[in-house]
C-alpha positions in Angstrom: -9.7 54.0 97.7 -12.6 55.6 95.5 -14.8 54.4 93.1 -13.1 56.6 90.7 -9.4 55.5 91.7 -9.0 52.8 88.7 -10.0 55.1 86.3 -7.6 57.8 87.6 -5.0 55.4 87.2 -5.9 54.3 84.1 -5.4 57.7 83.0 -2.3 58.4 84.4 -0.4 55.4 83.5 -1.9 54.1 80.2 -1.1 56.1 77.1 -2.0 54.9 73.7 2.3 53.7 72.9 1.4 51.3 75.3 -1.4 49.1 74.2 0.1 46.5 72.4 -3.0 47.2 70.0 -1.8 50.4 68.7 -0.7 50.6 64.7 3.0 50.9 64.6 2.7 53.9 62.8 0.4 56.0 65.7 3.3 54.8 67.9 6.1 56.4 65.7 3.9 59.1 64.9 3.1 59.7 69.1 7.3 60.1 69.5 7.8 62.6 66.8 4.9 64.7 68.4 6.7 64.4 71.9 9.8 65.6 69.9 8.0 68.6 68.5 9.6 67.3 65.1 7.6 67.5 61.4 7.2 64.6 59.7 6.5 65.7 56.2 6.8 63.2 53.1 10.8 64.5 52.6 11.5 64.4 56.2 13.9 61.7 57.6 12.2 59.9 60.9 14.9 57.0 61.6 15.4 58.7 65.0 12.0 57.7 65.8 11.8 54.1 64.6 13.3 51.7 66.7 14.8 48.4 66.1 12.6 45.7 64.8 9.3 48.4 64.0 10.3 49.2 60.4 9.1 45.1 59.5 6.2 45.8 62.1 5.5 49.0 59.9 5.8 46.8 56.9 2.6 44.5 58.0 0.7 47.8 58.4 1.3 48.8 55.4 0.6 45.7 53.7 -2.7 45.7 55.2 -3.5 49.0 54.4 -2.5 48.5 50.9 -4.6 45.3 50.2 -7.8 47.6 51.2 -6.6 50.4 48.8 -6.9 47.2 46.4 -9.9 46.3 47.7 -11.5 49.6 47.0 -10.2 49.7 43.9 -12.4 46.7 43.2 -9.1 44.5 42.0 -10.3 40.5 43.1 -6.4 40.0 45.0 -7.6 36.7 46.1 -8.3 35.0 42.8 -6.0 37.1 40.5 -2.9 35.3 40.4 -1.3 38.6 39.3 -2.2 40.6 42.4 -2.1 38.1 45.4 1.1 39.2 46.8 0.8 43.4 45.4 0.0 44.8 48.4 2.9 43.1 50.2 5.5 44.2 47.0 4.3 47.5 47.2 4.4 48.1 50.7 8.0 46.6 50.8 8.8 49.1 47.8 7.8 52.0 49.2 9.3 51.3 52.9 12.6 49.7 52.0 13.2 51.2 48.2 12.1 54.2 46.8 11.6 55.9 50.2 14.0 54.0 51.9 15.5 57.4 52.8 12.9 58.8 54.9 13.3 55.3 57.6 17.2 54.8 57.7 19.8 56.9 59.0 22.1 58.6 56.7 24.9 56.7 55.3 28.4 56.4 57.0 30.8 59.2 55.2 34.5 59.4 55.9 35.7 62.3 56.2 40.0 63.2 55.8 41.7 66.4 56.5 42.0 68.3 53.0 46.3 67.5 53.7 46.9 69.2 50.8 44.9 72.7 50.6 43.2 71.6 47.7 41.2 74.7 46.5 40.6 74.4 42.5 37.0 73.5 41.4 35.4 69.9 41.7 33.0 68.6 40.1 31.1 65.0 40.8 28.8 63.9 38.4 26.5 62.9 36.5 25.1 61.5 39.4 22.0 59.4 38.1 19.3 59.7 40.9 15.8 58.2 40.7 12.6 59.6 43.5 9.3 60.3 43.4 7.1 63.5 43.7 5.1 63.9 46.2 1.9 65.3 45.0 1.6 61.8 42.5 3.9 59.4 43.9 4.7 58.9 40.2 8.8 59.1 39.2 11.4 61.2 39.0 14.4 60.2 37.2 17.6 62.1 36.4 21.0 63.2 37.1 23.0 65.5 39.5 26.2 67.5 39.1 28.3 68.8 41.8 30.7 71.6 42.0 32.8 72.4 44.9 35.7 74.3 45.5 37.3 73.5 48.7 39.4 75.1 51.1 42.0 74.5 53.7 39.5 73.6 56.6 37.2 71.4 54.1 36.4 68.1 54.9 37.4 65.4 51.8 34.6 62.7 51.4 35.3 60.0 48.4 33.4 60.6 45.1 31.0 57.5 45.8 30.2 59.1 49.2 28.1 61.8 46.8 26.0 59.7 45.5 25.1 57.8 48.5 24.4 61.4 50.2 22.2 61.8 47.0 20.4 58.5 46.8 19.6 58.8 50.6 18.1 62.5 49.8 16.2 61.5 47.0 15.1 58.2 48.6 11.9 59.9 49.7 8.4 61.8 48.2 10.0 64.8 46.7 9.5 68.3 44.9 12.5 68.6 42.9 13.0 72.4 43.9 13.3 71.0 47.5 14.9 68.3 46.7 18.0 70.1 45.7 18.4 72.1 48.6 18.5 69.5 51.3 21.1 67.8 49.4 23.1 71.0 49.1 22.3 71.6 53.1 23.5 68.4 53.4 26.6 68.5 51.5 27.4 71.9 52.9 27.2 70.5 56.3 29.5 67.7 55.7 32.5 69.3 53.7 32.3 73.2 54.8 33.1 74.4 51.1 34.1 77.7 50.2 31.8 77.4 47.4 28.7 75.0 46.6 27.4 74.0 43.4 24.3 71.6 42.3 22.5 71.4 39.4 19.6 68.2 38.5 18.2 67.8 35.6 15.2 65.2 35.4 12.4 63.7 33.8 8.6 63.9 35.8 6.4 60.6 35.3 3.4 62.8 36.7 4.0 64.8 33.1 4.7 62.2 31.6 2.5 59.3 32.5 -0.6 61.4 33.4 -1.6 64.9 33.0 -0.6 66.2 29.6 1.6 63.2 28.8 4.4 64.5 27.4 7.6 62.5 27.9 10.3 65.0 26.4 10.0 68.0 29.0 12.6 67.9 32.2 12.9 70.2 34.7 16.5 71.8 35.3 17.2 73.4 38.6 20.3 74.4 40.2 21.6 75.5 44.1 24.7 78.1 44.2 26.4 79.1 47.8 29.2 80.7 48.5 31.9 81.8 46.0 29.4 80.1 43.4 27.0 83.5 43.7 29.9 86.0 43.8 32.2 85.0 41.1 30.2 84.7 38.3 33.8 83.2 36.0 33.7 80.5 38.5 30.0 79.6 38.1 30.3 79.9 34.4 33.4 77.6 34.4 31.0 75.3 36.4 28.1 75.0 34.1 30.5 75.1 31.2 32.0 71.8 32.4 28.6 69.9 33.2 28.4 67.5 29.8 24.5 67.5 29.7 24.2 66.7 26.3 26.2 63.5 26.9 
């Protein structure tokens, strides 16, 4: 064998997922690369975690956070307020507010529309609460949902919306983007003749910072299928939302 032998084998056989020294997160990070799969702040990555990682990505972020703290010049050690922040923020980022982007969709049960249902439905308000991405700051408001089935349509419960919508939301978000995965999503799992979303919600990063002002939302609606060519059924729709409620 050569001098050089180890050193080939090193190579070879030892890839950075395997030292037990790796961050959890270079680990997850190294799969979704192999995958050739984006990993933006709105992009669900529970295919790439693995049983037990999501705590072990927990303690990273804990310790990550407590030097964002640190360079923040905030004394967590003797500051009886902020001992244990890093360790509540971490666990509110990861396992709340963008719960979504590390757990796999929620179970929906879908039934055989039995009856040819095909008159307009409409689920909401939906109250839905995320976080922009630019700011990590709040966005909290509500969601309305038209659809008008058809023979071959899937039925899903009414609760089953909002857990589609919580799960969407449950990650950094632009509302304008926001809206359409749900309404991908939604489209995907029922096969409508007609779609129908509209959110309406208030922006902490207008509201907390910037120009501060706590009265402006943002209203943004998605419209597929019958919902852009009959314009009677899309009136009916927004006609029906109670927004001022």
């Amino acid at each position: 064998m050569s001098k050089n032998a180890p050193e080939a084998i090193t190579a070879l056989e030892v890839t950075p997922s395997q030292d037990h020294g790796t961050p959890m997160s270079v680990k997850i990070r190294e799969r979704i690369l192999a995958a050739r799969k984006r990993y933006h702040a709105n992009d669900n990555i529970a295919d790439f975690i693995q049983p037990g990682e999501l705590d072990l990505l927990l303690d990273e972020v804990t310790e990550k956070m407590k030097g964002v703290l640190e360079s923040m010049v905030i004394d967590t050690e003797n500051d009886h307020n902020t001992q244990n922040t890093a360790r509540r923020v971490a666990k509110m980022y990861l396992k709340e507010v963008f719960k979504g982007r590390y757990v796999e969709g929620p179970e929906i049960t879908e039934f055989p529309n039995a009856e040819h249902l095909n008159e307009l439905m409409i689920v909401g308000p939906i109250t839905v609460r995320s976080a922009c991405s630019h700011h990590l700051c709040p966005v909290i408001g509500k969601i309305w949902i038209g659809v008008l089935p058809n023979e071959h349509t899937n039925v899903i419960g009414l609760s089953k919306y909002a857990r589609l919508a919580e799960w969407i939301m449950g990650r950094p978000q632009i509302q304008e983007e926001a809206v359409v995965q749900l309404a991908d999503l939604i489209q995907r799992k029922t096969q409508p003749d007609g779609l129908a979303i509209v959110m309406e919600a208030s922006h902490f990063c207008m509201g907390w910072r910037g120009v501060k002002d706590m009265d402006s939302k943002m209203i943004n609606s998605v419209m597929r299928g019958v919902f852009l060519k009959d314009i009677n059924l899309r009136r009916e729709f927004l006609a029906l939302i109670p927004r001022k409620a």
